[in-house]
C-alpha positions in Angstrom: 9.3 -39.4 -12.4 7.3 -38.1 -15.8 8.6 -35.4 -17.3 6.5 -33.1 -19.3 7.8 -34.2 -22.4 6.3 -37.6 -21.9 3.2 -36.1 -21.1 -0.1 -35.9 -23.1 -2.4 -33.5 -22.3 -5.4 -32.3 -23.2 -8.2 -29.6 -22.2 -12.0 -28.9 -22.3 -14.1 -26.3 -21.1 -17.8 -27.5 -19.6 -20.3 -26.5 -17.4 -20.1 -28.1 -14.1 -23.0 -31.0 -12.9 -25.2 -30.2 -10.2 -23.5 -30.1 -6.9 -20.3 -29.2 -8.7 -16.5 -31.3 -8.5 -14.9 -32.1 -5.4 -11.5 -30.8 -5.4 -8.5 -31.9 -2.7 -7.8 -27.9 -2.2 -10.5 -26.0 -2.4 -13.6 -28.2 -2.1 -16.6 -28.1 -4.7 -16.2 -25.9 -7.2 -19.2 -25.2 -10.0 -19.7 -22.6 -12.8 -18.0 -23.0 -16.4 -14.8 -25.0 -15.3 -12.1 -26.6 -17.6 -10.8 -30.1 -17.4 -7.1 -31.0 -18.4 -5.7 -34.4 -18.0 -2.3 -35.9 -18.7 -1.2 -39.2 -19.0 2.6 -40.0 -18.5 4.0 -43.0 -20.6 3.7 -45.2 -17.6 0.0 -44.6 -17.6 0.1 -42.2 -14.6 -3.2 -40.0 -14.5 -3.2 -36.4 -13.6 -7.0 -34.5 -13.3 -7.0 -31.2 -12.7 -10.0 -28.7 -12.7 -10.2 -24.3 -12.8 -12.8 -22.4 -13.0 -12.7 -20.8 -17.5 -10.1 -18.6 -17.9 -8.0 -18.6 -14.3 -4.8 -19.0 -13.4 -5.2 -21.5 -10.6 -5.8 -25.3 -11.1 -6.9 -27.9 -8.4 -6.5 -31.4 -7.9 -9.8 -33.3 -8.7 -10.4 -35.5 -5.8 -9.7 -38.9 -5.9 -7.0 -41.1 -7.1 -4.1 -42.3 -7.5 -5.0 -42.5 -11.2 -2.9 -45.0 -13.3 -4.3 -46.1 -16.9 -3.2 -49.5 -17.9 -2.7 -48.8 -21.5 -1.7 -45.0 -21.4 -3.2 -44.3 -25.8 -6.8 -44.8 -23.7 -6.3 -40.9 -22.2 -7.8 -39.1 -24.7 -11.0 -41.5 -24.6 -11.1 -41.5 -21.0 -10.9 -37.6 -21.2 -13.9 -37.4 -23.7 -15.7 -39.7 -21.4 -14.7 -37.3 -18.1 -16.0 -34.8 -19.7 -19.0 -36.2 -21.1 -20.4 -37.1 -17.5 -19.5 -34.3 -15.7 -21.5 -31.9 -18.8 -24.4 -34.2 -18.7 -27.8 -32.5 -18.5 -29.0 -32.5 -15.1 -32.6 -34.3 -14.1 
């Protein structure tokens, strides 16, 4: 099990793509949402998504998420964030 401690974690707030992100408990969601990912030393991946400013975080959909060289999280979360604030067509 990862403990928080072994944890690194890091947030950013975007505005969501058309048609939004699928979550696992709520379904799409859209609007200014934040991102925060973690990445346990064993390179387990956690995405989570909330709309600015709440209290409650979902699940992104998708996954299991496992990086094979956990140091690549922070890249990966620029790069998350990066497509999913991408200017629209």
């Amino acid at each position: 099990m990862t403990t928080k401690s072994d944890m690194t974690e890091k947030f950013s707030v975007f505005t969501a793509p058309r048609g939004g992100v699928m979550t696992k408990e709520v379904g799409v969601v859209t609007g200014e949402l934040e991102l925060h990912t973690a990445a346990g030393d064993d390179g387990t991946l956690t995405l989570r998504i909330r709309y600015a400013g709440a209290d409650e975080w979902y699940t992104v959909d998708g996954g299991p998420y496992r990086l094979h060289d956990p140091r690549d999280h922070e890249v990966l979360h620029d790069v998350l964030v990066g497509l999913l604030h991408r200017p629209q067509p």
